[in-house]
LOKEGU-939621 format. One record per atom (N, C-alpha, C): chain; atom name; residue number from 0; x, y, z. Coordinates in steps of 0.1 Angstrom, whole numbers. Each point is the difference from the previous one (the first is absolute). Last residue first. Example, Ala and Ser with C-alpha at 12.3 -4.5 7.8 and 13.67 -1.06 7.14 Angstrom:
// LOKEGU-939621
{site A,N,1,{128,-22,71}}
{site A,CA,1,{9,11,0}}
{site A,C,1,{-8,11,8}}
{site A,N,0,{3,-57,-1}}
{site A,CA,0,{-9,12,0}}
{site A,C,0,{9,12,0}}
//
This chain:
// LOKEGU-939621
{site A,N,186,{285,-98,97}}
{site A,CA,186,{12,0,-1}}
{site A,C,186,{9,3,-8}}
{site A,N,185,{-45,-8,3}}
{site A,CA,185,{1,13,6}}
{site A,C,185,{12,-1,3}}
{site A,N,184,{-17,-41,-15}}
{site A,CA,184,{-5,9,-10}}
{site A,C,184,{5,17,5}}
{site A,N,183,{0,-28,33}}
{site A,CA,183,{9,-10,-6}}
{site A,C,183,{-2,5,-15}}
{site A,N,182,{-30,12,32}}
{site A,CA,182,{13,3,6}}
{site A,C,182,{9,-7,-7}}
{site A,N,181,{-43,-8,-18}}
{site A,CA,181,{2,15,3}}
{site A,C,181,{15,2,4}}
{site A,N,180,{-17,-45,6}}
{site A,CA,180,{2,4,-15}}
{site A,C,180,{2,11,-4}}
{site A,N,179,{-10,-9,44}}
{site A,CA,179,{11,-5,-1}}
{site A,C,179,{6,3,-14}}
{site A,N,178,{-44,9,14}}
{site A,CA,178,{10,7,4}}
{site A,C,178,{14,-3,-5}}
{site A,N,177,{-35,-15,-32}}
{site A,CA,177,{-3,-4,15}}
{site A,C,177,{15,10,6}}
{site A,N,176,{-27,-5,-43}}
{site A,CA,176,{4,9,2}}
{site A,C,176,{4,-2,16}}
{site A,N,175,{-10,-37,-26}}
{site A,CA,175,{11,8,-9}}
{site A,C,175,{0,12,2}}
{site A,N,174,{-29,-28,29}}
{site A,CA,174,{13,-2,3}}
{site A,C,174,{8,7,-14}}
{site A,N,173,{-50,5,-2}}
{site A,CA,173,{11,4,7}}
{site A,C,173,{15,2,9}}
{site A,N,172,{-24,-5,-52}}
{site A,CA,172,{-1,-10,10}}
{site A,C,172,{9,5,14}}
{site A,N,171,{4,18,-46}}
{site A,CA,171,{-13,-8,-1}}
{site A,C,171,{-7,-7,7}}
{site A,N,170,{39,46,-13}}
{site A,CA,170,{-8,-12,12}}
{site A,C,170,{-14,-7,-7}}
{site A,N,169,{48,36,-6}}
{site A,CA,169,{-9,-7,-8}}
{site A,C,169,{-7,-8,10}}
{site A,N,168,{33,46,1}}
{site A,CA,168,{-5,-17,5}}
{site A,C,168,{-9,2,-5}}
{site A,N,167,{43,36,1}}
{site A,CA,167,{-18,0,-9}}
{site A,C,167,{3,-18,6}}
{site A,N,166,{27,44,16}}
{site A,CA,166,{1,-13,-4}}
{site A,C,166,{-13,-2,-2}}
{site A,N,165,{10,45,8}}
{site A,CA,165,{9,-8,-2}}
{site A,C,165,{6,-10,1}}
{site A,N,164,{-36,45,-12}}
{site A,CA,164,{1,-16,4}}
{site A,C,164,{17,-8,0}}
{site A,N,163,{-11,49,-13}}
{site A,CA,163,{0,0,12}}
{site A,C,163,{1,-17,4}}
{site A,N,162,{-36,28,-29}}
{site A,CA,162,{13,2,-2}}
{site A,C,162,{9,-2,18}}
{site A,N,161,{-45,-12,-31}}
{site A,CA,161,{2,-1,16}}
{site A,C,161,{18,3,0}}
{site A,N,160,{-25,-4,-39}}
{site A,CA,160,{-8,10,5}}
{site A,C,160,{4,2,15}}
{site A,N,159,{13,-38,-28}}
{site A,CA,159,{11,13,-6}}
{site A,C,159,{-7,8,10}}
{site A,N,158,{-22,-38,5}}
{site A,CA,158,{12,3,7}}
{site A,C,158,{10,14,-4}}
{site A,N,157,{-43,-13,-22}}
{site A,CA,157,{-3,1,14}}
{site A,C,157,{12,3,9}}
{site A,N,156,{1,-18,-46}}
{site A,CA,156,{-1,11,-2}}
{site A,C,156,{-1,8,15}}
{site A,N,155,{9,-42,0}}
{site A,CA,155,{10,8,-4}}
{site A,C,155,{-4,11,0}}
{site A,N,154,{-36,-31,8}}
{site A,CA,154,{13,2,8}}
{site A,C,154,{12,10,-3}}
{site A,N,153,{-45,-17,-21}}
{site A,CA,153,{1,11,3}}
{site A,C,153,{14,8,13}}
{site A,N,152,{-18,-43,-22}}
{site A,CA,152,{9,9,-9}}
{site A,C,152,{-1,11,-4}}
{site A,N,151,{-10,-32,39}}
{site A,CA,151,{13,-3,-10}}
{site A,C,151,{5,8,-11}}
{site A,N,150,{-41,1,22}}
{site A,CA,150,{8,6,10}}
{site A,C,150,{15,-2,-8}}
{site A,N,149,{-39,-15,-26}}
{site A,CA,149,{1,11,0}}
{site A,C,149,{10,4,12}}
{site A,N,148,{0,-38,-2}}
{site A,CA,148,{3,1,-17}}
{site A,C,148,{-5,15,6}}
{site A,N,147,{-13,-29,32}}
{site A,CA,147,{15,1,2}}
{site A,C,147,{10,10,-13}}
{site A,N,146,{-55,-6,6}}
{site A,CA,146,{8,10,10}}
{site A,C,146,{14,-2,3}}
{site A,N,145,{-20,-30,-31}}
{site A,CA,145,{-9,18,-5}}
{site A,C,145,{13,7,12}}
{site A,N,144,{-6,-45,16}}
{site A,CA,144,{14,3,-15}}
{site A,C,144,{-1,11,-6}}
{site A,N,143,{-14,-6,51}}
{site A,CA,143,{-4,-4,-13}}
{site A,C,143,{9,2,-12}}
{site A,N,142,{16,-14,48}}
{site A,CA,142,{-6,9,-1}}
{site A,C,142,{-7,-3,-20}}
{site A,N,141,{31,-27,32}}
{site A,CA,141,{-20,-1,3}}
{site A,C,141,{-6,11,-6}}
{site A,N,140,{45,-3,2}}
{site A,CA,140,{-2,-10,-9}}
{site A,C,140,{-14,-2,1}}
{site A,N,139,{24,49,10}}
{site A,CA,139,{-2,-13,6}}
{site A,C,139,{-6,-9,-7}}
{site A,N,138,{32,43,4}}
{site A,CA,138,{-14,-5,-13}}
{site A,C,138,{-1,-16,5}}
{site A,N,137,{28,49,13}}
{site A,CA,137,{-9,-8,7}}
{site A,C,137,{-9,-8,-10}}
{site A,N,136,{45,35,-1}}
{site A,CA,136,{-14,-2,-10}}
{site A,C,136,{-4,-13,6}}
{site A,N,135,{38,39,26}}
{site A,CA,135,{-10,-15,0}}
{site A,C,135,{-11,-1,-12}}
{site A,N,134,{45,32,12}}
{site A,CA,134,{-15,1,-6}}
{site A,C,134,{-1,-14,1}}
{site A,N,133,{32,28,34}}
{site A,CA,133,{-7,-13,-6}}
{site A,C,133,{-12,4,-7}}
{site A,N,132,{44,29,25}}
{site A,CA,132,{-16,-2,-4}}
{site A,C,132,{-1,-11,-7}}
{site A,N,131,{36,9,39}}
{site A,CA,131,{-2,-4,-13}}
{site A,C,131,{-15,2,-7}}
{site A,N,130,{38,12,46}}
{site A,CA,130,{-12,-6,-10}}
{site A,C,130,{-4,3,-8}}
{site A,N,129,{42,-5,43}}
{site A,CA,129,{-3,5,-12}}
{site A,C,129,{-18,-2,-4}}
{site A,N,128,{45,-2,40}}
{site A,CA,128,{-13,1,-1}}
{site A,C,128,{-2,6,-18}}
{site A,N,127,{46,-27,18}}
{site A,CA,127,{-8,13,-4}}
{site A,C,127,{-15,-2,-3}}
{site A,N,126,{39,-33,16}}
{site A,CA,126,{-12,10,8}}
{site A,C,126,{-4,10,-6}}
{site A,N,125,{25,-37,-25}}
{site A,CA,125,{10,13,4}}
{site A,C,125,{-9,12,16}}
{site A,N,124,{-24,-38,-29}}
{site A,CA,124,{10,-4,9}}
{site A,C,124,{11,8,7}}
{site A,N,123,{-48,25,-10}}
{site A,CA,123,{7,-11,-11}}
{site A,C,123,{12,-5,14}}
{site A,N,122,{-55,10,5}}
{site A,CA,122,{17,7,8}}
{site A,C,122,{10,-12,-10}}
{site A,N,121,{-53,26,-13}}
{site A,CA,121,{8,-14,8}}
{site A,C,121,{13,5,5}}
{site A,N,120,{-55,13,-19}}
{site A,CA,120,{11,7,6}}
{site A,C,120,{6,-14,4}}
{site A,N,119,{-35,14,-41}}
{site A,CA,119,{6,-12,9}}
{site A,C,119,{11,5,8}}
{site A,N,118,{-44,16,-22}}
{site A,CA,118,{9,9,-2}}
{site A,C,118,{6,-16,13}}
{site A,N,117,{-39,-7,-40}}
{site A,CA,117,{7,4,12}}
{site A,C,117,{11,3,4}}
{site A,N,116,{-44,-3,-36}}
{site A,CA,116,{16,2,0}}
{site A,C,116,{0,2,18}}
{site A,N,115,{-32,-18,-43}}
{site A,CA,115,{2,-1,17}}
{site A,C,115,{15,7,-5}}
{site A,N,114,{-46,-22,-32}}
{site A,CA,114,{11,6,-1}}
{site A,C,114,{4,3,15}}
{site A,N,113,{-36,-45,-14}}
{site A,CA,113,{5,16,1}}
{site A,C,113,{12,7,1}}
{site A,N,112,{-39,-41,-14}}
{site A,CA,112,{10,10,-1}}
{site A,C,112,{4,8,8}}
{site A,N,111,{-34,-38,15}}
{site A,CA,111,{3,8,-12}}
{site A,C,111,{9,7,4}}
{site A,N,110,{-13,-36,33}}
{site A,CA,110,{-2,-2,-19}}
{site A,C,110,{-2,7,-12}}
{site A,N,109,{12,6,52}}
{site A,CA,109,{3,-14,-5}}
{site A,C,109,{-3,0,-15}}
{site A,N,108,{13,44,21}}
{site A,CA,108,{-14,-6,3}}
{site A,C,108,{10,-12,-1}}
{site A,N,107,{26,39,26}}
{site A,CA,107,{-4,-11,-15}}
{site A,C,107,{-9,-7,-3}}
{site A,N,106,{12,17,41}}
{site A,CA,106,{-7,9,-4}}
{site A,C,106,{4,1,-18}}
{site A,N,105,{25,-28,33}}
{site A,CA,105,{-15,-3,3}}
{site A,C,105,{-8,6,-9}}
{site A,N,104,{44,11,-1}}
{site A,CA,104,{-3,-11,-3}}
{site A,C,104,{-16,-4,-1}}
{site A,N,103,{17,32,26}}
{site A,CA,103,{2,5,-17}}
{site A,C,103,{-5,-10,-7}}
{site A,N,102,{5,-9,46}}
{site A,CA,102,{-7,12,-3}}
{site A,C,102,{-3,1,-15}}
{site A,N,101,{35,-20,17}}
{site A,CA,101,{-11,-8,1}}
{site A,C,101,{-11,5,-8}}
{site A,N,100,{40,27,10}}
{site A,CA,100,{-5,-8,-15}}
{site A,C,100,{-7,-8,3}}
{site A,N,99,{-7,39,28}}
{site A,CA,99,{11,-8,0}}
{site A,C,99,{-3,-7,-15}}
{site A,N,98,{-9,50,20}}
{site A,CA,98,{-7,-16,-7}}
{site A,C,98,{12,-9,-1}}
{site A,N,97,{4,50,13}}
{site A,CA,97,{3,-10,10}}
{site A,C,97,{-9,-12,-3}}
{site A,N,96,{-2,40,-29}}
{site A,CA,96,{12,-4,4}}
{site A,C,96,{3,-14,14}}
{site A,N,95,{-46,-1,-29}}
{site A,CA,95,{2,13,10}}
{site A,C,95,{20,-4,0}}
{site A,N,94,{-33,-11,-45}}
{site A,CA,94,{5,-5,13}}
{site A,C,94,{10,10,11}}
{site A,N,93,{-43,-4,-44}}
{site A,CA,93,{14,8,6}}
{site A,C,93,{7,-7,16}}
{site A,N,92,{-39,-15,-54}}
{site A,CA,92,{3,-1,19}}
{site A,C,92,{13,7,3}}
{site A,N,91,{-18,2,-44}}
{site A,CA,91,{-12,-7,8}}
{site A,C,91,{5,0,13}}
{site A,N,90,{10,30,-41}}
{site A,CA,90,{4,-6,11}}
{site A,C,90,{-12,-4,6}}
{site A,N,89,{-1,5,-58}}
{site A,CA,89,{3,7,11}}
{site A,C,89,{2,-9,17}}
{site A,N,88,{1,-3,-64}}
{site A,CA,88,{2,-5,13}}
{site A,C,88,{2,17,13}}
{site A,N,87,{-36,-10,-37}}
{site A,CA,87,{10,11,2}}
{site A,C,87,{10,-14,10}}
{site A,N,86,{-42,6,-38}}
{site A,CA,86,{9,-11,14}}
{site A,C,86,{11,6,-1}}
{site A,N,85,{-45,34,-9}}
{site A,CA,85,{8,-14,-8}}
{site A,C,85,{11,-3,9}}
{site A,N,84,{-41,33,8}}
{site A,CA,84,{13,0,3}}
{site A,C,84,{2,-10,-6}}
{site A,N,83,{-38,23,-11}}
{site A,CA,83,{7,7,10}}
{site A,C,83,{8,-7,2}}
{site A,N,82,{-36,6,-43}}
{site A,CA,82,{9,-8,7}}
{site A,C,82,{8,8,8}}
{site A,N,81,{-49,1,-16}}
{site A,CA,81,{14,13,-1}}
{site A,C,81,{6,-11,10}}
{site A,N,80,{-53,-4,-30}}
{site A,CA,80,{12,-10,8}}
{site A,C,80,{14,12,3}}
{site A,N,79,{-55,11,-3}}
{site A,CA,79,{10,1,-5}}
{site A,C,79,{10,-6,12}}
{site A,N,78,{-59,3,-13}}
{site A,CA,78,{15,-1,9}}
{site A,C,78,{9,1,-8}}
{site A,N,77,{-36,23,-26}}
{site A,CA,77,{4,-14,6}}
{site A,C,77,{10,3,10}}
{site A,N,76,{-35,36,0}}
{site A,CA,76,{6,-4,-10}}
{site A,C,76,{8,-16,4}}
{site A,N,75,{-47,30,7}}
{site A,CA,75,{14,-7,7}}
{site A,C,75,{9,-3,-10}}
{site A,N,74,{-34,39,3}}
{site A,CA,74,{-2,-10,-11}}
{site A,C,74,{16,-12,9}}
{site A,N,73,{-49,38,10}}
{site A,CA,73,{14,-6,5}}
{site A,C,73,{2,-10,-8}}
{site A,N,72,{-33,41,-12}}
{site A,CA,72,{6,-9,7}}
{site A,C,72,{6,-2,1}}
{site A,N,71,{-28,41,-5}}
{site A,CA,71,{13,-2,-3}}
{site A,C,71,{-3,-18,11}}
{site A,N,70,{-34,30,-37}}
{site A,CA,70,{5,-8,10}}
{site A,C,70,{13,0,3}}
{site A,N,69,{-37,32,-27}}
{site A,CA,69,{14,-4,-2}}
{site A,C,69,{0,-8,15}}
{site A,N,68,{-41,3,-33}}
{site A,CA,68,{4,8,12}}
{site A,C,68,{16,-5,1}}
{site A,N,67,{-41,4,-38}}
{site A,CA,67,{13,-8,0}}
{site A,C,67,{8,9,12}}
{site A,N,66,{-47,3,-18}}
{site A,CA,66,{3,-3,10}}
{site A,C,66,{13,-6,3}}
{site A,N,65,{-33,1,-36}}
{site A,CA,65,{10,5,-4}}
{site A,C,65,{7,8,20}}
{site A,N,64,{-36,-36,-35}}
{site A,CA,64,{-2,6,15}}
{site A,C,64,{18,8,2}}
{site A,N,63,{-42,-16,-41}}
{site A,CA,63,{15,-2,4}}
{site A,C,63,{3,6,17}}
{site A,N,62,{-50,-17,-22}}
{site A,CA,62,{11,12,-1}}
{site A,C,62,{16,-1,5}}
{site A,N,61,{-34,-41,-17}}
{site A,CA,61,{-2,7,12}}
{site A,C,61,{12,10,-2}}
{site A,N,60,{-4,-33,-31}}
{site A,CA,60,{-15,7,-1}}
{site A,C,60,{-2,7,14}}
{site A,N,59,{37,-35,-5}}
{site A,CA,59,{-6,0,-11}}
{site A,C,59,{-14,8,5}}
{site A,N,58,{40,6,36}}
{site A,CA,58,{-12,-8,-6}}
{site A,C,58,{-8,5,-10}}
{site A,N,57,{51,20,16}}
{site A,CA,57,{-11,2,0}}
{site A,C,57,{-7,-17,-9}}
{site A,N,56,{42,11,36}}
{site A,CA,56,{-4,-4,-15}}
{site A,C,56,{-17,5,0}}
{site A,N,55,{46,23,33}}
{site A,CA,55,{-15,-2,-10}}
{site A,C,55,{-9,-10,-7}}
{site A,N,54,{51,10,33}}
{site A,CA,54,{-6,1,-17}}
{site A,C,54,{-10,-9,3}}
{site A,N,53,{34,27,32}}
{site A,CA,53,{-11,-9,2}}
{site A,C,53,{-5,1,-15}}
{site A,N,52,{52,8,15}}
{site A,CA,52,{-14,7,-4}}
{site A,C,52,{-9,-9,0}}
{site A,N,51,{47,7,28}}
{site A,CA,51,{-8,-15,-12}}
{site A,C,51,{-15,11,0}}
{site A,N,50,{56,10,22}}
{site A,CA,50,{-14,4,-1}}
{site A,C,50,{-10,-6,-11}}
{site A,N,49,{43,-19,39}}
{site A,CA,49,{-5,3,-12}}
{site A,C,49,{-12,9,-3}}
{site A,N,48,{37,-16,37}}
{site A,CA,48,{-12,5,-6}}
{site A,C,48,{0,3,-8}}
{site A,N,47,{28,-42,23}}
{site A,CA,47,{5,17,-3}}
{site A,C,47,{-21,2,-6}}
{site A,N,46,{30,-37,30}}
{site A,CA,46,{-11,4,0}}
{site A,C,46,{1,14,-9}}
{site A,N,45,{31,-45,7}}
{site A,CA,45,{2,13,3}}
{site A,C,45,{-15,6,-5}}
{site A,N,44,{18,-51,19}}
{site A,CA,44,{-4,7,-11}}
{site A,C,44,{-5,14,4}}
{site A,N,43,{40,-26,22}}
{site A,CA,43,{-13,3,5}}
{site A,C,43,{-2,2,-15}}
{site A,N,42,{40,-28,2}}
{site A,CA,42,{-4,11,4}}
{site A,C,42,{-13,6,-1}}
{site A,N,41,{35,-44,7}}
{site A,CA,41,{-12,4,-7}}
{site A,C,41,{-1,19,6}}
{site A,N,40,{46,-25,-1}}
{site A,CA,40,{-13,3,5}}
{site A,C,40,{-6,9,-10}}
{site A,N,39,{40,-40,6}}
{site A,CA,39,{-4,11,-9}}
{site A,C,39,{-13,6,9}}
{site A,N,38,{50,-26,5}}
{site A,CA,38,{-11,1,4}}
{site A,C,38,{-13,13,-7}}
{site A,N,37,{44,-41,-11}}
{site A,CA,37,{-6,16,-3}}
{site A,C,37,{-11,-2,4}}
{site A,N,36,{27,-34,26}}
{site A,CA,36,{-1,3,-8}}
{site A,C,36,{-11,15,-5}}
{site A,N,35,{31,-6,44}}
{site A,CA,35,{-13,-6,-8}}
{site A,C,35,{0,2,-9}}
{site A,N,34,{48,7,23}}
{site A,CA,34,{-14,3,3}}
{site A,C,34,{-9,-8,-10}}
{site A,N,33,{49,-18,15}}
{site A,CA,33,{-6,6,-15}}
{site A,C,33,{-15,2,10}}
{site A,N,32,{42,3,34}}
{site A,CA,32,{-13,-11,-8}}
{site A,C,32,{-7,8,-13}}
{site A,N,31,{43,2,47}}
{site A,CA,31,{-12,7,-16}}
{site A,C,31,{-3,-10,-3}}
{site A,N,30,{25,6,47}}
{site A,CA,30,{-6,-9,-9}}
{site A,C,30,{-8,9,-6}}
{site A,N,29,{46,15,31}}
{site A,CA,29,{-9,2,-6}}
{site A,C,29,{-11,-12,-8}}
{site A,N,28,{36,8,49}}
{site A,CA,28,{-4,-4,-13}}
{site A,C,28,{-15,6,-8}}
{site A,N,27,{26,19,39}}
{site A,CA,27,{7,-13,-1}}
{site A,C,27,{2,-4,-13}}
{site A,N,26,{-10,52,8}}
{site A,CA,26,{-9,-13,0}}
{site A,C,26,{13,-11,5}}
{site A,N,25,{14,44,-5}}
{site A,CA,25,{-14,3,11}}
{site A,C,25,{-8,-12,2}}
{site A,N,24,{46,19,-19}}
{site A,CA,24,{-6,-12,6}}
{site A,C,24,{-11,0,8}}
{site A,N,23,{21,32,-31}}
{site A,CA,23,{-2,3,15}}
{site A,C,23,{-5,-11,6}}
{site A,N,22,{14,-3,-46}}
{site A,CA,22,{7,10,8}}
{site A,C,22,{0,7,14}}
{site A,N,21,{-20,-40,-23}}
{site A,CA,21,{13,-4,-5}}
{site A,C,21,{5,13,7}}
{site A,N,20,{-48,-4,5}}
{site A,CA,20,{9,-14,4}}
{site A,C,20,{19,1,-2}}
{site A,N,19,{-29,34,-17}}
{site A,CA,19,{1,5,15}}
{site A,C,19,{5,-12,5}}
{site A,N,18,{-4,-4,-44}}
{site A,CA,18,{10,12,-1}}
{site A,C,18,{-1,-1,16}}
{site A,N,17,{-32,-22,-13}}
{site A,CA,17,{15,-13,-3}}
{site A,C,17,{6,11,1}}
{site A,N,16,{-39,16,3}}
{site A,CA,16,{0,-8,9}}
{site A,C,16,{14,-10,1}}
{site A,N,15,{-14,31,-39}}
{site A,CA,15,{0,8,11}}
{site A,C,15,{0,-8,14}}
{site A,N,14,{-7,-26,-40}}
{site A,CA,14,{10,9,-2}}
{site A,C,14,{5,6,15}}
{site A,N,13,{-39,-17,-7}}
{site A,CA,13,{5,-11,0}}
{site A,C,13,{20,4,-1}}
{site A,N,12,{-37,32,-5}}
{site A,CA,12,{-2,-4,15}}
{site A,C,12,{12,-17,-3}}
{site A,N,11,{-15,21,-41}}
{site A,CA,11,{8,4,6}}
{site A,C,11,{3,-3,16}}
{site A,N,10,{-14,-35,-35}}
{site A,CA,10,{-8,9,7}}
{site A,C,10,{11,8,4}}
{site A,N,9,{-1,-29,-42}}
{site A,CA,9,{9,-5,10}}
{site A,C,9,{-5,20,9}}
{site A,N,8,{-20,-35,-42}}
{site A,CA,8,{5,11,1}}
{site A,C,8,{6,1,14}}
{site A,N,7,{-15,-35,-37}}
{site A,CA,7,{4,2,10}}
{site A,C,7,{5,10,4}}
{site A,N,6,{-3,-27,-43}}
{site A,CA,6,{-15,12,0}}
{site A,C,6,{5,7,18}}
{site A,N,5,{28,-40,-26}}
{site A,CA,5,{-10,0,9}}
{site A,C,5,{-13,12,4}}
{site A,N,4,{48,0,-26}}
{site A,CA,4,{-10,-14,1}}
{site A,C,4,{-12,-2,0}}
{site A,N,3,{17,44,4}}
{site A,CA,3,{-2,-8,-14}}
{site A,C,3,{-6,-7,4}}
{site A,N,2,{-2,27,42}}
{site A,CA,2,{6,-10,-9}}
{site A,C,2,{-1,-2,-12}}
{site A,N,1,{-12,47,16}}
{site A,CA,1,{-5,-15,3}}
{site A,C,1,{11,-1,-10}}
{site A,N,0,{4,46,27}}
{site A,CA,0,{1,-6,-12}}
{site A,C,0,{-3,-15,2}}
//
């Protein structure tokens, strides 16, 4: 189902990758990204046969010539446009269980959007090993304003889809996702 807002449809794979992060921890972290805009393809022009009669004209004072043989030509028809995928958000990058957050970090561009979830393992003051999934919306101040307005308001919708998040960050800059700001948010 696409965003209202936004036209933005949200990939199954995007789904099926946050279920094996959150139940079999297979990843560290996940990065999505709005795919390309609608891509359309041209499609070949289609050749069909036809049967065309040969017609005659006869010249003022010369007999008619009645020779109408049956031809089959080829008639092309126009290309045709068939749309195959519209902007979906789908995963751009998977992180192995043993990525560190550097890692994760790094694998954010600098100047556009993106969505991220990572799975944060810590030890609360009591020692208990615990972790937390993190949805990160990544929107950096270098990025375009087209590209902050469509990730922005395709976020919610995008989050309901990921059942399971349990703490949501915001980022425009990477000290407002910096470890420290995590373990102090995961408390």
């Amino acid at each position: 189902m696409a965003n209202a807002a936004s036209g933005i449809d949200v990939h199954d794979d995007c789904k099926l990758k946050f279920l094996e992060l959150k139940a079999k921890r297979t990843y560290r972290y996940i990065v999505f990204k709005i795919g390309d805009p609608t891509i359309e393809k041209v499609l070949e022009p289609t050749k069909s046969k036809i049967e065309v009669e040969e017609v005659v004209v006869e010249k003022v004072g010369e007999p008619a010539k009645s020779n109408a043989e049956e031809k089959v030509v080829e008639k092309a028809t126009e290309p045709t446009k068939r749309k195959i995928e519209k902007d979906k958000v789908i995963v751009e990058k998977l992180g192995e269980p043993a990525a560190s957050y550097a890692e994760f970090t790094a694998s954010l561009p600098d100047d556009e959007c993106r969505y991220a979830v990572y799975d944060f393992d810590f030890v609360t003051a009591e020692s208990c090993q615990k972790s937390k999934i993190f949805f990160i919306a990544w929107s950096p101040d270098t990025a375009r304003v087209r590209n902050k307005m469509i990730y922005a308001s395709t976020k919610d919708r995008f989050k309901r889809e990921l059942d399971g998040i349990q703490v949501e960050l915001q980022a425009t800059d990477p000290t407002e996702m910096d470890l420290d700001v995590l373990k102090s948010r995961a408390n």
